[in-house]
C-alpha positions in Angstrom: 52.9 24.3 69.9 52.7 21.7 67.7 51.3 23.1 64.0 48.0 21.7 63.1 49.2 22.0 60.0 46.9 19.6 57.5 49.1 17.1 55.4 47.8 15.1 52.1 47.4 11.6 53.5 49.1 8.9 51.2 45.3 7.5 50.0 45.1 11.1 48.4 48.7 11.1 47.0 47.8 7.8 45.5 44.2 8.9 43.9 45.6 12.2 42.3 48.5 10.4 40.9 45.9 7.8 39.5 43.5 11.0 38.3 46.8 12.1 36.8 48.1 9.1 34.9 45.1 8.2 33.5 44.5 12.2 32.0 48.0 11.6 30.6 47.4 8.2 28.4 43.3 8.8 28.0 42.9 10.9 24.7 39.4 12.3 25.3 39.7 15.9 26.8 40.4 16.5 30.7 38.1 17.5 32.6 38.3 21.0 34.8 38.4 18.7 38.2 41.5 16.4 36.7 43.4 19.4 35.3 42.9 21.5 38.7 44.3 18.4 40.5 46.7 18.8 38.1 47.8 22.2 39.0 47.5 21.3 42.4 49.6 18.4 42.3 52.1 20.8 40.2 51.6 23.6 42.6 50.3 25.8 40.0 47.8 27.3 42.5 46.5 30.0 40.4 45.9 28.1 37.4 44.2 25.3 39.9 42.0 27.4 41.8 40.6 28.6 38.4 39.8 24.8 36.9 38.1 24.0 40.8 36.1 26.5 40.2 34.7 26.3 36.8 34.3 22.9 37.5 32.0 23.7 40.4 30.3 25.7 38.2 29.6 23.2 35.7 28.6 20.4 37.9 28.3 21.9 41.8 26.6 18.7 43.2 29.2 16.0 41.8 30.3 13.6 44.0 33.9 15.2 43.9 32.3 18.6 44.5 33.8 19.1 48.0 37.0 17.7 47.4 37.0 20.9 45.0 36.2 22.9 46.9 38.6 21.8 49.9 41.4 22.1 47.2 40.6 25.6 46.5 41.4 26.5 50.4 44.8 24.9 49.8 45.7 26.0 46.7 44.8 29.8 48.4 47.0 29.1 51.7 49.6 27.5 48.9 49.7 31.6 47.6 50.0 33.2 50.9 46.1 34.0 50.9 45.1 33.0 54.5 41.9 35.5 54.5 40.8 33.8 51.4 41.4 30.1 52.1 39.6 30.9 55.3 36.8 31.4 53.1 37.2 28.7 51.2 37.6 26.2 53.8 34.5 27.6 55.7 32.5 27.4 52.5 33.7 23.3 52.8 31.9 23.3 55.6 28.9 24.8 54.9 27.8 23.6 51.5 29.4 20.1 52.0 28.5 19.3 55.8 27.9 15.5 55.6 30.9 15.2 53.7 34.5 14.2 55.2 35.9 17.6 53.7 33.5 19.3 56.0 35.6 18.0 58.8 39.3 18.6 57.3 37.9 21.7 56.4 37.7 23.1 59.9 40.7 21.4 60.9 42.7 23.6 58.3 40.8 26.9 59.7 42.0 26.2 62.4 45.5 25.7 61.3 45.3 29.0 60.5 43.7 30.7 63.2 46.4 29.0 65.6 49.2 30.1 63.2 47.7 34.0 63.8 47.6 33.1 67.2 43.3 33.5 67.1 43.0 30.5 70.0 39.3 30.9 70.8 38.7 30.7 67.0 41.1 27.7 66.5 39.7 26.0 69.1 36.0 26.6 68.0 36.8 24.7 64.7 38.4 22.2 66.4 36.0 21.6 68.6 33.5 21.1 65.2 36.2 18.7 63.7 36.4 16.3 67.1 32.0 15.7 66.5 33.2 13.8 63.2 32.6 10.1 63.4 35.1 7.5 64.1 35.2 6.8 60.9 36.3 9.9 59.7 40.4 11.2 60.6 38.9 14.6 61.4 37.6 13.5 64.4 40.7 12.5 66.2 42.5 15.6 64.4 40.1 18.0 66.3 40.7 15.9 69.9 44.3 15.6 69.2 44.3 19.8 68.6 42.7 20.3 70.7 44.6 18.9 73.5 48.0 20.6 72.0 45.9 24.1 71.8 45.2 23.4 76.0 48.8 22.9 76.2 50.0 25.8 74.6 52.0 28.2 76.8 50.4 31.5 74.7 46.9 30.4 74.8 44.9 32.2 77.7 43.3 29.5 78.3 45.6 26.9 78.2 44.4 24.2 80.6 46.5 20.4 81.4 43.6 18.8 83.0 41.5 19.6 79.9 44.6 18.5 77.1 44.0 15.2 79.0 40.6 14.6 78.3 41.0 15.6 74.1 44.2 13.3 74.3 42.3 10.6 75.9 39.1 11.0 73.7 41.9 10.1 70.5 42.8 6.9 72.3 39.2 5.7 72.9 37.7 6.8 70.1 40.2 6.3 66.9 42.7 3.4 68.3 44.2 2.8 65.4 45.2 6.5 64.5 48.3 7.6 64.2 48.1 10.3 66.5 47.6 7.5 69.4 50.8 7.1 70.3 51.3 11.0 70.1 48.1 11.6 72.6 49.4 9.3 75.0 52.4 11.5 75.2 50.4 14.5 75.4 48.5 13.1 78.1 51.6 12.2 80.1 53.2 15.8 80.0 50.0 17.0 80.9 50.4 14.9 84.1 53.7 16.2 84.3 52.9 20.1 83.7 49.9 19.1 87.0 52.1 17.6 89.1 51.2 14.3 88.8 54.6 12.4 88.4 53.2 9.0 88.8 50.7 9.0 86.3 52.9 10.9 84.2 55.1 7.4 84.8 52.5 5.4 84.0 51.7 6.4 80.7 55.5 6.6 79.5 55.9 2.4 81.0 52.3 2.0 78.5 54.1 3.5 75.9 56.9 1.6 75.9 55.2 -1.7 75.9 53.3 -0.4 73.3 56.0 0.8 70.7 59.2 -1.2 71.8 62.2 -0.4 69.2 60.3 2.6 67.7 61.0 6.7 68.1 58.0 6.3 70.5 59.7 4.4 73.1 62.4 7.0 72.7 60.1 9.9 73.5 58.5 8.0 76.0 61.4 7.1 78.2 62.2 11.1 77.6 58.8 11.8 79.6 59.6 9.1 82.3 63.2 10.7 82.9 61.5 14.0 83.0 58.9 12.4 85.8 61.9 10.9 87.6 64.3 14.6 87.9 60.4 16.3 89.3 60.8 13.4 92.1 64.2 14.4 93.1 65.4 10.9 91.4 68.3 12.0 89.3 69.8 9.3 89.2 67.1 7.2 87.7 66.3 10.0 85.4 69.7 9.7 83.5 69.6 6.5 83.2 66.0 6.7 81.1 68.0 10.0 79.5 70.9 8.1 78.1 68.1 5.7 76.8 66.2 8.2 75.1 69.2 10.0 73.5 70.6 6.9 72.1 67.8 7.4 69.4 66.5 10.9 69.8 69.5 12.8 70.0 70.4 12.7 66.2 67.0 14.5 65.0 67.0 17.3 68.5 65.8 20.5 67.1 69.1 22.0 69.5 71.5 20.2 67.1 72.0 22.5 64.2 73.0 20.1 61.4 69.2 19.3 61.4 67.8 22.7 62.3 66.3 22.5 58.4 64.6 18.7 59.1 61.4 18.1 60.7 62.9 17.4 64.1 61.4 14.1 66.7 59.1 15.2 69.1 59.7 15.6 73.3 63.3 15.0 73.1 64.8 15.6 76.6 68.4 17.6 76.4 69.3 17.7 80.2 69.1 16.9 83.9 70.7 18.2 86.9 71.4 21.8 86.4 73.0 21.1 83.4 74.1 23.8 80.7 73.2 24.4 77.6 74.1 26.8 74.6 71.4 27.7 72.6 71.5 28.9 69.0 69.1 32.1 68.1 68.2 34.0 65.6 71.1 36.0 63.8 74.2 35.1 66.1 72.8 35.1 69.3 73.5 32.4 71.7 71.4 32.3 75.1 73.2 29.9 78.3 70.7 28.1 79.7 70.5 25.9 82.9 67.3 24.5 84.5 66.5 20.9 87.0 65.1 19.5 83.5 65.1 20.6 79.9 62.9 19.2 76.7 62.4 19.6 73.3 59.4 19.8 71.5 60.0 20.5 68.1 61.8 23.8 67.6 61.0 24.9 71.4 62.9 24.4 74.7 61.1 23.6 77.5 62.5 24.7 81.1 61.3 23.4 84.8 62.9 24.4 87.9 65.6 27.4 89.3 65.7 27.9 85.5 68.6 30.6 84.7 69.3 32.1 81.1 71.9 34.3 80.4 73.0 36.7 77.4 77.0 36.6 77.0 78.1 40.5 75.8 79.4 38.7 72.7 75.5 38.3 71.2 73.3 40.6 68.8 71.1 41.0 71.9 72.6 43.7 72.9 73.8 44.4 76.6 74.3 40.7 78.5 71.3 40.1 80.7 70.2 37.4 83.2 67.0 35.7 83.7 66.0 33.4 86.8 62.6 32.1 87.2 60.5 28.9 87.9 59.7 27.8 84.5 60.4 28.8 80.9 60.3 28.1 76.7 62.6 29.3 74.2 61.1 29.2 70.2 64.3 28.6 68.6 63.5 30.0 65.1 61.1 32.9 66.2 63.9 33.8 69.0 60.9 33.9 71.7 61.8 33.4 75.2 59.1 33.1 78.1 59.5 32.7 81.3 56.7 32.6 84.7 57.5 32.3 88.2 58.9 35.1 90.1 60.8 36.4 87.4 63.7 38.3 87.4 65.4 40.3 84.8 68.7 41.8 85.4 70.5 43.6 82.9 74.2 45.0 83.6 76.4 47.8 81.3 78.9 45.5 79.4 81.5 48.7 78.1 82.9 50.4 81.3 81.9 54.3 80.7 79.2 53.6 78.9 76.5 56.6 78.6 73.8 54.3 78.5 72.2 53.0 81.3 74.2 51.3 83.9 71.9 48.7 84.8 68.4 47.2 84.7 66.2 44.7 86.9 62.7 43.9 86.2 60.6 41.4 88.9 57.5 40.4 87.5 55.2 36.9 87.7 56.0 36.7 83.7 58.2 38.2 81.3 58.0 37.6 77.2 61.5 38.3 75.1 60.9 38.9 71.7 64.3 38.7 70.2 64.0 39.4 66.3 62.6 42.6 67.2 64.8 43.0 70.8 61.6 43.8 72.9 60.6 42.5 75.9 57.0 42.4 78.2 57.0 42.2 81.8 53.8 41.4 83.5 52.0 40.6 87.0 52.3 43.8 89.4 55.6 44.1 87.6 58.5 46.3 89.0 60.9 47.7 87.0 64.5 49.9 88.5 66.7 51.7 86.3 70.0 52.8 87.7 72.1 55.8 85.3 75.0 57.2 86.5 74.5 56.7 90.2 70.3 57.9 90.1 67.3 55.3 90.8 64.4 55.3 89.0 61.7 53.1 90.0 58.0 52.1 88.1 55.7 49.4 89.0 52.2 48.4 87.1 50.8 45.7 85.1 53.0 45.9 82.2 56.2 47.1 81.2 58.1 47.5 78.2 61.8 47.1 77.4 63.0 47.6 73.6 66.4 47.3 72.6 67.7 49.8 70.7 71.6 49.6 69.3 72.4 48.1 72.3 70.5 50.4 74.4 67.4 49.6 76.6 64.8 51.9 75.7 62.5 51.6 79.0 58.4 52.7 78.7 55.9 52.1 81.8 52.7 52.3 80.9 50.4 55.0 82.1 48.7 53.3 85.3 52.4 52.9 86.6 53.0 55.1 89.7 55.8 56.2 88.0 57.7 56.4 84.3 60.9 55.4 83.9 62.3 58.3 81.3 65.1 57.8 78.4 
């Protein structure tokens, strides 16, 4: 998902500088408000947070009071304190609510809540941001969230037709945003994620009138190969590829020379049951093919007879196979999902091996947690075990597969008909 992640807008970079220069050539004394911006501005958030507030204190109702206040959230999120710059950014909200802060405010909440995984809450305070005025960035901040929030594989509620509407809300209502030319992305892969190749199409041809020469025409002509390979038109599809890459290729989160840069969004990799080798965590390495791959930020995502394999020469542990309908990979968290008639296969890699000779999991999803080698199989999932010659079968809702030196480690929950033992 993409981070919601607030940024200080270049009009604020500006003004503190300004604030700053001036404390440093005016003799009279600074005030608590200049020296916490600054702190802030030096990233002394402790040392901040204490001006804000004694400012506050002193004059609680001046016209720079909620920018204070605001500050104080960041400065607290700057330290690692997400419980307390919740606070902080709620108490924005509340004692500042005509004020623009009381919008960024719950934009950063729900920054957080998102990064915690809390989507209901996320979305609530996005849902207050997107009631700001056009004349406020909130507003198209809490549509634009929104819309990525619906698109987000983890959310339980994740809903295309809905992204659409928040995407197209940011076009109508704040044209000259910068997150326009995003939405109108968003909106297409919505389309695409529906079904709905041609107006998928449609919006990558607008965007690419729009923003001729620019990364957007990149990313768009990325979305309109991706609509061409869903309409069995591969040959179309590369051509927009090859278009797209020209530009896009360079900043792919999948390269690794730029792993540490902020990487262009919807970058498409691949067509045509194409491979690719992808880096994870530690020195994994996961083969993946699939009827189209893209890149959105640091995740991979897979459409169509996708198939991921483990080579034995990996920290994952025994080599494993994967098929299913559709998938992501999270590059840095080393999360892999897949949905879709699942299924996990798993085979010894050292010949007289006392560990289990083999593995297969079918479920409607299954969640790989690599860091931490565990793995969540779900949707009247079955699960067979195979040691020296002996089945062992369990079914239910859930099951559980940890990876232990190399060794599955096998649990079935209690509702299963039957446990599958160490």
């Amino acid at each position: 998902m993409r981070r919601l992640r607030w940024r200080m807008p270049l009009w604020m970079a500006w003004g503190m500088t300004g604030i700053l220069a001036s404390a440093l050539c005016d003799p009279a004394p600074v005030s608590p408000y200049d020296q916490g911006n600054r702190y802030f501005l030096q990233q002394k958030y402790s040392l901040a947070v204490a001006q804000y507030e004694k400012a506050l204190r002193e004059e609680p109702k001046a016209s720079w009071a909620s920018d204070a206040q605001f500050f104080i959230g960041h400065c607290l999120l700057g330290m690692g304190q997400k419980t307390k710059a919740i606070g902080a950014f709620e108490a924005t909200s509340k004692n500042y609510p005509a004020t623009r802060r009381a919008g960024d405010a719950h934009v950063a909440v729900a920054d957080i809540y998102a990064s915690l995984g809390r989507w209901r809450d996320a979305m609530d305070h996005l849902a207050e941001a997107s009631k700001r005025p056009p004349s406020q960035p909130a507003g198209d901040e809490g549509h634009y969230g929104l819309g990525v929030l619906y698109m987000e594989p983890r959310n339980p509620e994740r809903s295309a037709s809905k992204a659409i509407e928040h995407f197209r809300r940011v076009i109508q209502g704040w044209p000259t945003s910068d997150k326009v030319p995003l939405a109108y992305l968003g909106m297409g892969q919505s389309h695409l994620a529906l079904g709905q190749t041609e107006e998928a199409t449609k919006i990558a041809r607008e965007v690419i009138r729009k923003y001729p020469g620019t990364r957007w025409e990149g990313a768009a002509r990325a979305l309109f190969g991706a609509a061409l390979a869903v309409q069995g038109r591969p040959d179309d599809a590369l051509v927009q590829q090859q278009q797209a890459i020209e530009n896009l290729v360079p900043a792919s989160p999948l390269n690794a020379k730029t792993q540490a840069s902020v990487p262009t969004r919807w970058v498409v990799e691949n067509f045509g049951r194409s491979r690719k080798s992808l880096p994870m965590p530690g020195s994994a390495r996961l083969t993946v093919q699939a009827d189209s791959m893209s890149s959105e930020r640091n995740r991979l995502t897979l459409r169509g007879n996708v198939s991921i394999e483990a080579p034995p020469d990996t920290d994952l542990g025994r080599p494993f196979t994967i098929t299913a309908g559709s998938g992501w990979i999270d590059t840095p968290g080393g999360v892999l999902a897949c949905s879709g008639a699942v299924k996990f296969d798993s085979r010894r890699s050292v010949p007289g091996s006392k560990a289990l000779d083999r593995i297969t999991v079918s479920a409607a999803s299954f969640t790989l947690l690599i860091p931490d080698k565990e793995a969540t199989a779900r949707g009247n999932a079955v699960l067979q075990r195979w040691l020296h010659g002996k089945s062992e079968t369990a079914r239910g809702e859930a099951i559980v597969l940890s990876l232990k030196a190399g060794t599955y480690r096998v649990t079935a929950p209690p509702a299963s008909q039957q446990k599958a033992k160490n």
